[in-house]
N, C-alpha and C positions, 0 to 999 in steps of 0.2 A: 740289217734287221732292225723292224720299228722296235723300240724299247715299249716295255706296257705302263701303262699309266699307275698311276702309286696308288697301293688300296687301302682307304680309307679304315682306321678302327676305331670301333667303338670303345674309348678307356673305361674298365672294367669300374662301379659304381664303391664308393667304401659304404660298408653296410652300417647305417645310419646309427649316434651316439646311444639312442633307446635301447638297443641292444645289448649295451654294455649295462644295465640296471637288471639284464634275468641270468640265470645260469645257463646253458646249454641244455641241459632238462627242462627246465621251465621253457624256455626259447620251443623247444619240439615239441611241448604240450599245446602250444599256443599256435604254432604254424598247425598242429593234427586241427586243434578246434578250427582254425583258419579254414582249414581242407575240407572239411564235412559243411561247413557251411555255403563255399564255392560248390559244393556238387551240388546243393539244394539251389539255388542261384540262378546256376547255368543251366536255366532252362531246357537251349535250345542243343547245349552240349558240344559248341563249339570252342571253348576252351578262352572263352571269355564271356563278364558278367554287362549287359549293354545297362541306360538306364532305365530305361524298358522292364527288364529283367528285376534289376532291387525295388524298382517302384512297386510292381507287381505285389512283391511279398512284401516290402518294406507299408502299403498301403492296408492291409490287412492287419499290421500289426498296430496300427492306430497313427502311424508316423503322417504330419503333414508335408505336402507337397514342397515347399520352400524347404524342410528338413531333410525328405529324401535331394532336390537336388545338389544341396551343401554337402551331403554325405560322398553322395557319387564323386565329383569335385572333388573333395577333399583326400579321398581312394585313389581317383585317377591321375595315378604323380609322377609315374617311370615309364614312359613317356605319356603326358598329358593328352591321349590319343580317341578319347570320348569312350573308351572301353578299362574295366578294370580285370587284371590278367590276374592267376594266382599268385603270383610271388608279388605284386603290387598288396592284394588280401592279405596274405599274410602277414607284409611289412604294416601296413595299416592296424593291425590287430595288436602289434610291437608298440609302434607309435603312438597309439591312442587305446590305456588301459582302459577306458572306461567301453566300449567297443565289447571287452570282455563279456560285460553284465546286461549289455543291451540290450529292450525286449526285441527279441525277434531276433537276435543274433547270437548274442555270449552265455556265458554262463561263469557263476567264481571258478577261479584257476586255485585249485587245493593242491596242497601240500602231497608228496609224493608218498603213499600206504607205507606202513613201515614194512608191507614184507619183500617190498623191492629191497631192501637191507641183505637179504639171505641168499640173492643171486646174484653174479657176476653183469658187469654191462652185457656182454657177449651173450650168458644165456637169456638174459630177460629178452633181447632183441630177437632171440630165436623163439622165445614165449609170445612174444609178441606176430611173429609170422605164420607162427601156427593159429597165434587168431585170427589174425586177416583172412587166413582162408578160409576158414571156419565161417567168419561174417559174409565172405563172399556169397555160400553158397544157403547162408540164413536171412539175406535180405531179399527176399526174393522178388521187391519190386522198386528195388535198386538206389529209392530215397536218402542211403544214408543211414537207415535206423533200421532195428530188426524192431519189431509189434510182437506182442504176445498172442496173438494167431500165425504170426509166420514161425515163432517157436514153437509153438503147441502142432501143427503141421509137419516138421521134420521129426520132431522126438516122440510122439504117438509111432510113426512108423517104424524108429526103434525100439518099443514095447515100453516105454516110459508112463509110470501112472498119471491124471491128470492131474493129482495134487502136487505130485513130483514138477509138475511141465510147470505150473505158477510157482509154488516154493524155489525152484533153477530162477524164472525170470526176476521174482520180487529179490531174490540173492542177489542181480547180475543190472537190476536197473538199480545204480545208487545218487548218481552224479549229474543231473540232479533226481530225482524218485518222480520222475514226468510219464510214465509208462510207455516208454520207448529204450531200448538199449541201444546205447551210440557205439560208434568203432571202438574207440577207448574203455567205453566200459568193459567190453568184452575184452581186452586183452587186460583190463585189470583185473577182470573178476579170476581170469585165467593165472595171474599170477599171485592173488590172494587165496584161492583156491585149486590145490595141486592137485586132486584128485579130478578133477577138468581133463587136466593133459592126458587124459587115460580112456576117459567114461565113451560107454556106447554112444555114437551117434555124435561124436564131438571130438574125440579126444585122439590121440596120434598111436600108430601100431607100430612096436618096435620094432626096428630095420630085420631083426632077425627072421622074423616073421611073414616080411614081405613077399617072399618066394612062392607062401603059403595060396597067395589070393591071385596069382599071376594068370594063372586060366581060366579065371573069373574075370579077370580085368579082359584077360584077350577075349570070352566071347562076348562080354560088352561090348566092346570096342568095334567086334565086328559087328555087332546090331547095330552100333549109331552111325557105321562109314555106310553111309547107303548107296555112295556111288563107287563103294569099292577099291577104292582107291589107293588104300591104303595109309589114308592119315584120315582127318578129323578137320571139317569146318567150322567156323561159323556158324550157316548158315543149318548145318545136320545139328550143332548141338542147338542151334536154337528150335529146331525139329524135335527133339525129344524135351524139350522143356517145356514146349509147348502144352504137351496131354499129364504132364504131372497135375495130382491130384493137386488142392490146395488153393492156396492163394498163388495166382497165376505170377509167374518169373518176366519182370519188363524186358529188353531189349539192352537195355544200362548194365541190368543184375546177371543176365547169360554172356555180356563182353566180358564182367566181370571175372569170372568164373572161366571161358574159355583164356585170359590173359594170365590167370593162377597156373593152369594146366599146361601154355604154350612157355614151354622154361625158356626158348632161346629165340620167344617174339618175334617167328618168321612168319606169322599169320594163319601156324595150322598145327593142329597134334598129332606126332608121330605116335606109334604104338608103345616104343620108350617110354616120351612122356606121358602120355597117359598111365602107363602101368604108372608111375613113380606120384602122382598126383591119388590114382583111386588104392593103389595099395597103403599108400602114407596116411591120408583124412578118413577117418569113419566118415563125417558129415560126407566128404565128394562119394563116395561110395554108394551112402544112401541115396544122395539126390542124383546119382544117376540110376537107380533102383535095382540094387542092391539089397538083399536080405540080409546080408553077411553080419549088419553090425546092430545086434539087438542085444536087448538084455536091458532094461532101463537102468540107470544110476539111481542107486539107495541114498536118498536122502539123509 
């Protein structure tokens, strides 16, 4: 028998001395900022930034052409392949503080709220996932940022005043006060603000209670499976996102949203998952329409 021939490996890279100048907190603040500004980016949504792509934005924000190609370059470092990847972004953002504050890209990296003090790593991370969801299904055209029309759209349908809908946003945009709310904000504002993890139309239904909405969730479930099937595509959730009222949901903002809901990312929702996703979020509840979760939050 031919012997096989020896398979070459890639030795694993040491993550560069810059590194060692942040905490591990800071280092995840800095790769999230990294993250939000790659989705904006990657235009095309192929899971890399061309230069094409930074010129685009990088020329709007006033940058010159010799300046954008030095950037790209200088991004493009693991492996120098004319394409800059996430984890190349990221490291770039490590490597080069000033990146942080740039226009058109960073912003100052602040000191962590003092009321992460008052929760454990573990639950702030589970604070934190309950916002992600939450943003999932509040961005509804998938940029990155929720606007104070995609808020004022989901929380009206919970019976939320409109003064209520601006006082929640001006609360929840702080970092920087740009009238946008980024992923971050929203999971700080969620842990500076405990009454969040509660409120109609945002906040999470105790497990106790879940059982309560189950034949809710099942005859949803069967309005959106239109071909019966007995799980959930794609393609049906992007079918009923389609005619929500509002600001219309991109194509970015319903993958988003169907990848929250598919818990074991086989490419579809069984009726399990779904129960466990629309009885868990008020927010998924409502934006699959849902009356269930009204009652506006008292300011």
């Amino acid at each position: 028998m031919r012997a096989s021939p020896p398979t070459l490996t890639e030795t694993p890279r040491r993550r560069p001395a810059a590194y060692d100048l942040y905490s591990e907190w800071e280092i995840e603040k800095i790769h999230e900022k990294a993250d939000a500004i790659f989705a904006i980016l990657d235009r095309n949504g192929d899971g890399e930034i061309s230069e094409d792509e930074l010129r685009s934005h990088l020329l709007t924000a006033g940058y010159a052409e010799e300046a954008i190609v030095e950037l790209h370059e200088m991004l493009d470092a693991n492996p120098r392949d004319g394409i800059i990847s996430q984890s190349e972004l990221r490291e770039g953002f490590v490597r080069y503080p000033p990146l942080l504050e740039a226009p058109g890209l960073g912003e100052t990296l602040r000191r962590r709220p003092a009321a992460y003090d008052l929760y454990s790593e573990e639950e702030i991370e589970k604070i934190h996932e309950k916002a992600d969801a939450i943003f999932a299904v509040l961005d509804r055209n998938g940029d990155g940022e929720i606007s104070e029309d995609e808020l004022r759209s989901h929380l009206l349908t919970a019976g939320y005043a409109e003064e209520a809908v601006v006082e929640l946003y001006e609360m929840l945009d702080t970092n920087p006060r740009d009238g946008a709310v980024s992923q971050s904000e929203l999971r700080e504002g969620f842990v500076r603000y405990p009454p969040l993890l509660e409120a109609p139309g945002l906040g999470e239904l105790d497990e106790s209670e879940w059982a309560a909405v189950y034949d809710e969730a099942d005859a949803t479930f069967a309005a959106l499976d239109l071909d019966g099937n007995g799980s959930l595509s794609l393609a049906e959730l992007q079918e009923h996102f389609a005619g929500v009222e509002g600001p219309s949901y991109s194509s970015v903002a319903v993958g988003r949203i169907f990848a929250k809901l598919d818990a074991d990312s086989d490419g579809e929702i069984s009726l399990a998952e779904f129960r466990g996703g629309y009885a868990r979020y008020r927010a998924m509840r409502l934006a699959l329409g849902s009356g269930f979760a009204t009652g506006g939050l008292q300011m």
